[in-house]
N, C-alpha and C positions, 0 to 999 in steps of 0.2 A: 201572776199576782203575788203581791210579795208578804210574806205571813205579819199577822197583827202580832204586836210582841206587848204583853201585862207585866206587870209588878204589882208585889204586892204591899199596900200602904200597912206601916207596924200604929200605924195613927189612927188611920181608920177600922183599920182591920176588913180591908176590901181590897180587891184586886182592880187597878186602873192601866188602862191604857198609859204604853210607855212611847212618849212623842218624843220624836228625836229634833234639835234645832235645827233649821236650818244653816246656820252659820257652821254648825258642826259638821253637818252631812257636807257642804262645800269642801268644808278642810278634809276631811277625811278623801274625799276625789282628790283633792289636791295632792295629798300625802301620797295615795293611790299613783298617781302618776307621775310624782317625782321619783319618787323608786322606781316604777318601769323604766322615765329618762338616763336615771344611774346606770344601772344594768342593760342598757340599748348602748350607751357612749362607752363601756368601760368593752362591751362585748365587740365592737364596730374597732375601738382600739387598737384591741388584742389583735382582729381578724386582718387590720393594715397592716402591725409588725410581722405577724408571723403566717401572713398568707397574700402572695400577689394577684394584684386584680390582672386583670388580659391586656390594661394599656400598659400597666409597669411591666409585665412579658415582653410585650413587644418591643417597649425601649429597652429593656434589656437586650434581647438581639440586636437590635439594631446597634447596639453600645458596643455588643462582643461583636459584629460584622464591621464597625469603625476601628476597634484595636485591631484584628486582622488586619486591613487595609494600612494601617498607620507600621506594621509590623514590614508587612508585604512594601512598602514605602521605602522604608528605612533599608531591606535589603539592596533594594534598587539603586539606591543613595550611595550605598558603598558602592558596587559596581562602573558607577558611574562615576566616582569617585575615584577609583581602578583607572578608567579609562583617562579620564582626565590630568590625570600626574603623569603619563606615559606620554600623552600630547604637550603636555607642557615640559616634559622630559627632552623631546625630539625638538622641541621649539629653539629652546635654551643650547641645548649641545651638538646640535646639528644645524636646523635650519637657520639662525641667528649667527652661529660660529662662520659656517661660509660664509655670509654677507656682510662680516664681518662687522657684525652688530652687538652691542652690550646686553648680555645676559640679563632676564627679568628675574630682580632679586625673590626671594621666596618673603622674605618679609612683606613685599606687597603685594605677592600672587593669595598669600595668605593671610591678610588682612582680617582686622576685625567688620562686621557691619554695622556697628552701634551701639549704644548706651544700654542700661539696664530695663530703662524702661518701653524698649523695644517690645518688649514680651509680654508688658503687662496685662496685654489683656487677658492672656492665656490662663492667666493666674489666678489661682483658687479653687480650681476642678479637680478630681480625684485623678484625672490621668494629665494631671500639668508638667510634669513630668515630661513624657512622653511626648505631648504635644510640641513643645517649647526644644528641646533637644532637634526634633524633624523640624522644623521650620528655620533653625538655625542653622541645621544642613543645608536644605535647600539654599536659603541665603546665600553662603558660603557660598556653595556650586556656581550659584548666580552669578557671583561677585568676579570669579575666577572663571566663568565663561567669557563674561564681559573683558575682563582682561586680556584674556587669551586671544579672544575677538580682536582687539585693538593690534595686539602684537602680529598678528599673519594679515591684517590691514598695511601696518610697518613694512613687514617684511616682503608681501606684494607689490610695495613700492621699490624697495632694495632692490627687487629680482625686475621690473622693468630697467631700474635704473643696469644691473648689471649684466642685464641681458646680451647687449652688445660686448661689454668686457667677456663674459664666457666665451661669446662664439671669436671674441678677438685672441683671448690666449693660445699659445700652441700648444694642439693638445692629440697631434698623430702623428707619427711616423713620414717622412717625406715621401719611403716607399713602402710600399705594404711587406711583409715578413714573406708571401706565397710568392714575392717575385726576386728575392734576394738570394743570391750564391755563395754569398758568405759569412760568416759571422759577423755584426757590426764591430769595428774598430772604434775603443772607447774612450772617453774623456780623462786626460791626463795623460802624465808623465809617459809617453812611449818613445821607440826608437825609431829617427826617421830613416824614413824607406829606401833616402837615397846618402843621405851624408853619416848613416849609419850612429850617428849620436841622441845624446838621451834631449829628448825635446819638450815640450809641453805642448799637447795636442787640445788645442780650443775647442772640440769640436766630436760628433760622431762620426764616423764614416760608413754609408750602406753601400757595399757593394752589389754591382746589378749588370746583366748585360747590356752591354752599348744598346739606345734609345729606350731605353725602359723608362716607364713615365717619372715623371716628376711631380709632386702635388703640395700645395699651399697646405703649411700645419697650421694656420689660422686666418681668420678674416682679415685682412690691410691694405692699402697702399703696396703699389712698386716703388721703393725706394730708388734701388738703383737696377739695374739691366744692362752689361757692359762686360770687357774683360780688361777693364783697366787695371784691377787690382793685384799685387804682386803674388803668384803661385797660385791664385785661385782660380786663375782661366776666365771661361765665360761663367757667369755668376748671376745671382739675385739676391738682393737685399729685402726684406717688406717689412714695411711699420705697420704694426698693430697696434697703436698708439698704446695709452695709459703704461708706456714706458720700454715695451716690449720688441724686439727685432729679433726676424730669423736671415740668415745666409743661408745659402744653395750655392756648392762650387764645382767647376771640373765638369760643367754641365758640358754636351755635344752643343749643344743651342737651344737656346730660352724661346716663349713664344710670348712674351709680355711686354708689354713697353712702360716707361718710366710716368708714375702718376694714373696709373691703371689702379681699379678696385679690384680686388681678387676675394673669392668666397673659402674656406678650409675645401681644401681637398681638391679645388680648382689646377687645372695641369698649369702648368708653370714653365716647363719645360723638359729635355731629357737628357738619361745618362749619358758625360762621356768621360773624357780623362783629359781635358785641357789643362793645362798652366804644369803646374810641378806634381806631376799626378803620376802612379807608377802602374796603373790597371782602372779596368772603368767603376767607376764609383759618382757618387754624390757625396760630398762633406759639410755637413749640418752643423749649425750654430744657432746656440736662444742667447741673444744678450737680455737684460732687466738694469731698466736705466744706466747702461751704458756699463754693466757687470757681464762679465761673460758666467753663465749658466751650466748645467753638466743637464745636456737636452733629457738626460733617460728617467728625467723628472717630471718629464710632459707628455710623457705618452700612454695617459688614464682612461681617454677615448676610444681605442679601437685595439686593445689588447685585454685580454684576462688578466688576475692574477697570476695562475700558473705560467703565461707568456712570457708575462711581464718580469716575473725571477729569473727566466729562463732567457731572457735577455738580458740582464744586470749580470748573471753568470757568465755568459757568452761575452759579452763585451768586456769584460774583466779578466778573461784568460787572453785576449787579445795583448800581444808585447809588441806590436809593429802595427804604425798607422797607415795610409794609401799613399797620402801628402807629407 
């Protein structure tokens, strides 16, 4: 119950009941509770800048487990990155060079992917930065996979189309090294065997015991099969087309006939020493469009490199040919 409150009148000189207006005790709550609403906002304030509620926590984590990942991204990006300039490295200077294809210029391996406003939407976040840099990677990668893609599309077409040209070039020895007795006699300028003057030798010479095999250094045609030809005895010719011929001379006897397919490595026939031949051997020739060839160029298939010096050596200390 709430106390009766007097004044005392100076008029009457009596003490009356002090009535408070209604309109006053109204304001007065009123006032009462605008200052609590003051002090409830200014407190509530305070408590959002300098104190997080559990959802703003939790977006926080989740904000610092997005930078990780966007971090952990970005490493990966280089990496891949790494790998991919080494594949486009191998593309350009190896695989494209054999197939004798034009280099993919770096200005269009390394293209832009778009205008400025590519990115916009990224724009305006505290980590836009960040954002906008990894997606523009990625792009990037994108862009130069897809390229890369098209190029070994290219080149898978090259290698059907040159499939046949490989296995047509000659690219082995007519005899193997484990069955030869002598050092091959080499292309150029030697002394012939029998008129003792300086000659120009077309050709290699592997020496071998009479019937030792004889074998096709590339896929072709029997051009010729015959001993018509002057000092070369019994012989073979074979077209490997797209411009290319080998000779076999001095053979004992061929087992081919003329307009016959022959595979690399296919017997052909064997050693002997017919026509102008001075011990038994085979004497090898590679024309190229109708250019006589120095054969020790073409035998990438079934030797090392250590073989392979060790026959440029060998047949360069050679001063006398068979023929």
């Amino acid at each position: 119950m709430s106390k009766i409150k007097y004044k005392f009148n100076t008029k009457s000189l009596t003490y009356e009941k002090d009535t408070v207006p209604i309109r006053r005790r109204i304001w007065q709550v009123l006032s009462y509770l605008a200052t609590g609403l003051v002090f409830a906002t200014i407190t509530i304030a305070l408590a959002y800048k300098y104190l997080d509620s559990p959802k703003e926590k939790q977006l926080q984590r989740e904000i610092a487990e997005l930078m990780l990942q966007y971090e952990i991204l970005n490493s990966r990006m280089t990496e891949v990155t790494t790998v991919l300039d080494d594949v486009q490295d191998r593309d350009n200077n190896i695989y494209r060079t054999i197939f004798e294809a034009e280099p993919i210029s770096s200005s269009i391996r390394k293209a832009g992917t778009g205008g400025i406003d590519r990115y916009k939407e990224l724009q305006g976040y505290n980590n836009s930065d960040l954002m906008i840099e990894t997606t523009k990677r990625l792009d990037r990668v994108s862009k130069q996979l897809y390229i890369q893609s098209k190029s070994f599309d290219e080149v898978a077409k090259l290698v059907k189309g040159k499939a046949k040209l490989l296995a047509s070039i000659p690219a082995i020895q007519p005899i193997s090294n484990d069955k030869l007795n002598h050092p091959p006699g080499g292309f150029g300028w030697r002394t012939h065997p029998i008129y003792k003057t300086p000659e120009f030798h077309p050709g290699m010479d592997f020496a071998a015991p009479e019937g030792t095999e004889i074998h096709a250094t590339g896929d072709g045609m029997i051009e010729r099969a015959d001993d018509g030809a002057q000092g070369y005895g019994n012989h073979v010719v074979i077209d490997h087309g797209y411009g290319y011929e080998t000779l076999y001379g001095h053979m004992l006897r061929f087992v081919v006939h003329v307009g016959q397919q022959v595979k690399r490595g296919q017997l052909i026939g064997y050693v002997g020493s017919t026509g102008l031949s001075t011990a038994p051997h085979v004497h090898y020739e590679v024309h190229k469009n109708g250019q006589i060839l120095n054969p020790i160029n073409f035998y990438y298939n079934d030797l090392t490199p250590e073989q392979y010096q060790k026959l440029i050596e060998l047949s360069a200390q050679s001063s006398q040919s068979f023929d």
